[in-house]
C-alpha positions as CSV (number, residue, x, y, z in Angstrom):
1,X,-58.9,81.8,-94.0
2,X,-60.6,78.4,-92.4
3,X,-58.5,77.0,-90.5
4,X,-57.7,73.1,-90.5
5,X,-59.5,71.8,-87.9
6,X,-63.1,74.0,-88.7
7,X,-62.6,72.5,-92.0
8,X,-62.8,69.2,-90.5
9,X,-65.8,69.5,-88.8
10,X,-67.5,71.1,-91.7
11,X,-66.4,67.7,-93.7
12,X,-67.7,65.1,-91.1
13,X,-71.1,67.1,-91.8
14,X,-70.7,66.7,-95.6
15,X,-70.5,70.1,-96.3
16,X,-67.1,71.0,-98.7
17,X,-64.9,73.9,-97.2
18,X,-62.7,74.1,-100.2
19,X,-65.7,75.7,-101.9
20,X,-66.9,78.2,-98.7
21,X,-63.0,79.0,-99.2
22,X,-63.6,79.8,-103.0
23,X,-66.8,81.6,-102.3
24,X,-65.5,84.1,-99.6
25,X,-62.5,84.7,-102.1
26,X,-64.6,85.3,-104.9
27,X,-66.8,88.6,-106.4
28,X,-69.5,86.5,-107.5
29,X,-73.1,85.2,-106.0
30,X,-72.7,81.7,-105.9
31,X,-75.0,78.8,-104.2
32,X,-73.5,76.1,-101.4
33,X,-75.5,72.4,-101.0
34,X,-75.6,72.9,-97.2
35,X,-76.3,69.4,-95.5
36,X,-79.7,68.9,-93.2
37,X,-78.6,68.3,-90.1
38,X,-80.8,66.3,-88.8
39,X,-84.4,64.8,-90.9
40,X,-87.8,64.5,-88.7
41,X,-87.2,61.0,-88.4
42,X,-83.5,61.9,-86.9
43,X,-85.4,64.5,-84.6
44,X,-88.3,62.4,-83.5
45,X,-85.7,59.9,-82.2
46,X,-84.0,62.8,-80.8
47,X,-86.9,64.0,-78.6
48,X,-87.8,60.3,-78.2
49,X,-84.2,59.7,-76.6
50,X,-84.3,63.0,-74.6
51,X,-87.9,61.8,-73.0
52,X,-87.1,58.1,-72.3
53,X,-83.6,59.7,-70.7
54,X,-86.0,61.9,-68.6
55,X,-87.8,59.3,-67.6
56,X,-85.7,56.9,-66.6
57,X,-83.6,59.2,-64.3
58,X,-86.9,60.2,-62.1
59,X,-87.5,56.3,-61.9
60,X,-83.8,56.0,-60.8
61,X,-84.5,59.0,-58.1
62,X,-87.7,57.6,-56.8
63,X,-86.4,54.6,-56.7
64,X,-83.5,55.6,-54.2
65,X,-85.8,57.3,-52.7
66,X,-88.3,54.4,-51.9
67,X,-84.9,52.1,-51.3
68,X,-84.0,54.5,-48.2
69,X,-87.8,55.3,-46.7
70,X,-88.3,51.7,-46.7
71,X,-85.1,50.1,-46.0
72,X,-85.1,48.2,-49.0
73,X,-81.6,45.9,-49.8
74,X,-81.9,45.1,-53.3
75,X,-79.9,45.6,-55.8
76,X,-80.4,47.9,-59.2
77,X,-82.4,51.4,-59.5
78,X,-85.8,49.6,-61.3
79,X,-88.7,51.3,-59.3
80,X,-91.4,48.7,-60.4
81,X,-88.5,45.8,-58.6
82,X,-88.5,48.2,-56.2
83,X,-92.5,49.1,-55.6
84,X,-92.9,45.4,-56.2
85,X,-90.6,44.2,-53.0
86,X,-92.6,46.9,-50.6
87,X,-96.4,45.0,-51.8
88,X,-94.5,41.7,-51.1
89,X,-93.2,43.0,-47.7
90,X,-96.7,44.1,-46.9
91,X,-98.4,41.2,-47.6
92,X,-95.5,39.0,-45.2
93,X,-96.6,41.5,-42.6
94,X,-100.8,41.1,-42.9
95,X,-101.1,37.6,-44.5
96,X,-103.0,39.4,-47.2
97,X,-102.7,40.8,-50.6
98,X,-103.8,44.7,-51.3
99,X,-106.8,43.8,-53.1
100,X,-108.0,41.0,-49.9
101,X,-107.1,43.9,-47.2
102,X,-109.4,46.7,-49.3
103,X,-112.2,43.6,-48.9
104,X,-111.6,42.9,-45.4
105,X,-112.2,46.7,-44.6
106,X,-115.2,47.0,-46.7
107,X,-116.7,44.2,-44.7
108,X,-115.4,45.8,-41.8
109,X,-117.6,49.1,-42.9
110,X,-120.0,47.0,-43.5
111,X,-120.4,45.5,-40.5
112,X,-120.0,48.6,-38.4
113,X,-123.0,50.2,-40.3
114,X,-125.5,46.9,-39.1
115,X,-124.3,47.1,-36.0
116,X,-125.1,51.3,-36.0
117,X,-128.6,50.5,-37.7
118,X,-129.2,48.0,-34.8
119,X,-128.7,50.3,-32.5
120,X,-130.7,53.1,-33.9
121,X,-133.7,50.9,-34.6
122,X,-133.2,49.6,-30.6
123,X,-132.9,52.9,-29.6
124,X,-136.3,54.3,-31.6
125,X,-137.7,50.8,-29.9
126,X,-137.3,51.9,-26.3
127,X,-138.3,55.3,-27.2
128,X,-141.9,53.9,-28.5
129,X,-141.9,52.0,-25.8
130,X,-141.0,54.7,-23.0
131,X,-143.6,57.1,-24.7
132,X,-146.4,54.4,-24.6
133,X,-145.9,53.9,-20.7
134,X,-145.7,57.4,-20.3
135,X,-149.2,57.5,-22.1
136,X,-150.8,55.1,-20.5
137,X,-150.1,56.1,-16.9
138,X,-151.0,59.5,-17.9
139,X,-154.7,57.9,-19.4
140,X,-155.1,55.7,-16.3
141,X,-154.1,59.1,-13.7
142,X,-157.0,61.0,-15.9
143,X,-159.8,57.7,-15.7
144,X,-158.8,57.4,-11.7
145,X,-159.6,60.6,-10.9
146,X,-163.0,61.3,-12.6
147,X,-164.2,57.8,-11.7
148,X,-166.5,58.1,-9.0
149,X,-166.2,56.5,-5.5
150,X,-169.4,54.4,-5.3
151,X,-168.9,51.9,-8.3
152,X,-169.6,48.6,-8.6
153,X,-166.8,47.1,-9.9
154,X,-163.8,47.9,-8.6
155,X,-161.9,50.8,-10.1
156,X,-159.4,48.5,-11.6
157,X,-161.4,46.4,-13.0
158,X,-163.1,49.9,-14.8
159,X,-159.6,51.1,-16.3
160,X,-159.3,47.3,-17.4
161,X,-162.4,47.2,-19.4
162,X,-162.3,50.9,-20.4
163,X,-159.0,49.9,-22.0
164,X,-160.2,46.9,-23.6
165,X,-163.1,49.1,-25.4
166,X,-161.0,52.2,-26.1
167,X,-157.7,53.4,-27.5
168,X,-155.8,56.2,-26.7
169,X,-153.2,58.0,-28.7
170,X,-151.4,61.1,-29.2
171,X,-152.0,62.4,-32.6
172,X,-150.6,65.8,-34.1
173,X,-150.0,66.7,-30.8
174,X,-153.4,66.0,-29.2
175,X,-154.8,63.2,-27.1
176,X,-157.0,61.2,-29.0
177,X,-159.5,58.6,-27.8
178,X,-160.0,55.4,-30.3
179,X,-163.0,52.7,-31.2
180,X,-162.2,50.3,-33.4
181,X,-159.7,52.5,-34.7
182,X,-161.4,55.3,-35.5
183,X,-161.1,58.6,-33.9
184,X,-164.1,59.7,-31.9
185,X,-165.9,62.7,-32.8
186,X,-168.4,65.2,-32.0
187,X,-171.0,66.9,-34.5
188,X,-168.5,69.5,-35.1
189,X,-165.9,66.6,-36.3
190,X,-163.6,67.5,-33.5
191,X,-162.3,65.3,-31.1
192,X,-164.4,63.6,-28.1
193,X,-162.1,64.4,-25.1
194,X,-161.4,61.5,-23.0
195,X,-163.1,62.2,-19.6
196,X,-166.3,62.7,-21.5
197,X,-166.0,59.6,-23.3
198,X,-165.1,57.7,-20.0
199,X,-167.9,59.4,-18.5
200,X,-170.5,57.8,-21.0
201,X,-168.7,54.5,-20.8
202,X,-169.7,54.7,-16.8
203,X,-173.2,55.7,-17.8
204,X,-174.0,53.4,-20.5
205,X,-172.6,50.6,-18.5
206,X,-174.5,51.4,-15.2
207,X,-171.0,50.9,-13.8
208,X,-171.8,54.0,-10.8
209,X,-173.9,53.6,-7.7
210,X,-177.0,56.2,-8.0
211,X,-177.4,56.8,-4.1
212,X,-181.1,55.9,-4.7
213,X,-181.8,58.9,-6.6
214,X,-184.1,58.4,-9.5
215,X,-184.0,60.1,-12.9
216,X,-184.3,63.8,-13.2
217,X,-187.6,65.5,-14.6
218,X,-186.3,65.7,-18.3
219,X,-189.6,66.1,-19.9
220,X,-190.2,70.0,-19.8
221,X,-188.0,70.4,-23.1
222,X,-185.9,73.6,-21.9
223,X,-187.0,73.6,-18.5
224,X,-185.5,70.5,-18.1
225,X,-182.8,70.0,-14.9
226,X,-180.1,67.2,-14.7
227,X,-179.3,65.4,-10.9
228,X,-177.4,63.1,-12.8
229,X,-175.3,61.2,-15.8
230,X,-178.5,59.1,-16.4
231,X,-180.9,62.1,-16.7
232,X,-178.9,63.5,-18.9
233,X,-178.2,61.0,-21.3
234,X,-181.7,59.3,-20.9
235,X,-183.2,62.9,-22.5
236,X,-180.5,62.9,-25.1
237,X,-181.8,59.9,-26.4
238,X,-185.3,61.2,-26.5
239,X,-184.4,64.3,-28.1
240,X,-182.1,62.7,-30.2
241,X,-178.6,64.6,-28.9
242,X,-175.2,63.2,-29.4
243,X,-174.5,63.9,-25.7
244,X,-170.6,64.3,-26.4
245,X,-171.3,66.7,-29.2
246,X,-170.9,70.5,-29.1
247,X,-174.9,70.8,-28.3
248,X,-175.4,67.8,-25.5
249,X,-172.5,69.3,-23.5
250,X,-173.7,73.2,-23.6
251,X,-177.2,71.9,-22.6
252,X,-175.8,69.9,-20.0
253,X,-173.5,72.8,-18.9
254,X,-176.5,75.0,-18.5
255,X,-179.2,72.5,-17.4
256,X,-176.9,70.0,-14.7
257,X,-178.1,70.7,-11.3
258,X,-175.1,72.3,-8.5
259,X,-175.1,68.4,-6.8
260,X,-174.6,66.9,-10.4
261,X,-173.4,63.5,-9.7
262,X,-171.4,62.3,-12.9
């Protein structure tokens, strides 16, 4: 038998115990109404509740938890009160607001960078600069020493107007000499090295004292023999020889005289 107080708990659920009662007594297969318990509406709410309950104890933890990191005295366990106090606090201490600090450091960033682009461009500045000097005194070393000693202009005054004339740069790793901006060459369409061009520079200009020597015998073709720069260059032009290419300097290697004044 049921007792009393199951029977009243089945009735607060609307289910009738007095016929469960007659049912367990009885022989015969009978059918119950047995109450839903609970519809989907009844268990959405339900899972609603449970979720919202969820919820708002981890705000209530966090929010204790954010209360004693941050010494916060306020009252009430609402974490967006208490997330809102520690912004305010934080913009009392800096005089600005989150979103004006993030601004103030991306100007900061910004700032920094110029200044760091400023420096590498200075920097790449005295480099060029440093490599130019270096260049030059290396050029004037090389024009010093294969300028002869009788000129007549004074040395100086040769680099000076050498300089004004021609260029000289360091390209692909070479020394290079420049007219007008353009490279000089030989036949061969390699580069004119810079003594040589320095040297006809002297000779063109008459810039060297001759000793009173006159011009070498440069009319026998092959037999010819060069004393000096002004033979030499005096039977390119007849024979029509770039003196700086490939073939002036091999005949003047073979046909210069041991006394060869440049």
């Amino acid at each position: 038998m049921i007792n009393q107080e199951t029977q009243d708990k089945l009735s607060k659920i609307g289910f009738d115990a007095s016929k469960l009662i007659e049912a367990v007594k009885g022989e015969e297969e009978i059918s119950l109404d047995v109450p839903t318990l609970y519809t989907e509406d009844q268990k959405n709410s339900f899972g609603s509740n449970r979720f919202n309950d969820g919820k708002n104890a981890f705000s209530e933890i966090k929010a204790k938890e954010y209360k004693t990191k941050y010494g916060i005295e306020i009252d009430g366990k609402d974490l967006n009160k208490v997330i809102d106090h520690v912004i305010d606090q934080k913009v009392k201490e800096t005089g600005r607001k989150p979103n004006e600090q993030i601004d103030a450091y991306k100007l900061q960033v910004s700032e920094l960078q110029t200044k760091l682009q400023d420096s590498i461009n200075n920097t790449q500045k005295l480099e060029t600069e440093f490599q130019g000097r270096l260049l030059k005194n290396e050029v004037d070393n090389i024009l010093i020493s294969a300028t002869p000693d009788k000129t007549k202009i004074p040395k100086q005054d040769l680099l000076t107007l050498f300089n004004s004339k021609y260029g000289v740069q360091i390209q692909d790793g070479n020394q290079v000499v420049l007219q007008n901006n353009e490279v000089l060459k030989d036949t061969l369409l390699n580069p004119v090295p810079l003594k040589d061009v320095y040297a006809s520079f002297l000779d063109n200009g008459k810039y060297v004292e001759k000793d009173g020597m006159g011009g070498a015998d440069y009319e026998g073709g092959s037999s010819a023999e060069f004393k000096n720069m002004d033979s030499f260059m005096k039977y390119c032009e007849k024979n029509n020889i770039e003196p700086m290419g490939s073939e002036g300097q091999k005949l003047l290697a073979e046909k210069k005289i041991k006394d060869f004044k440049y």
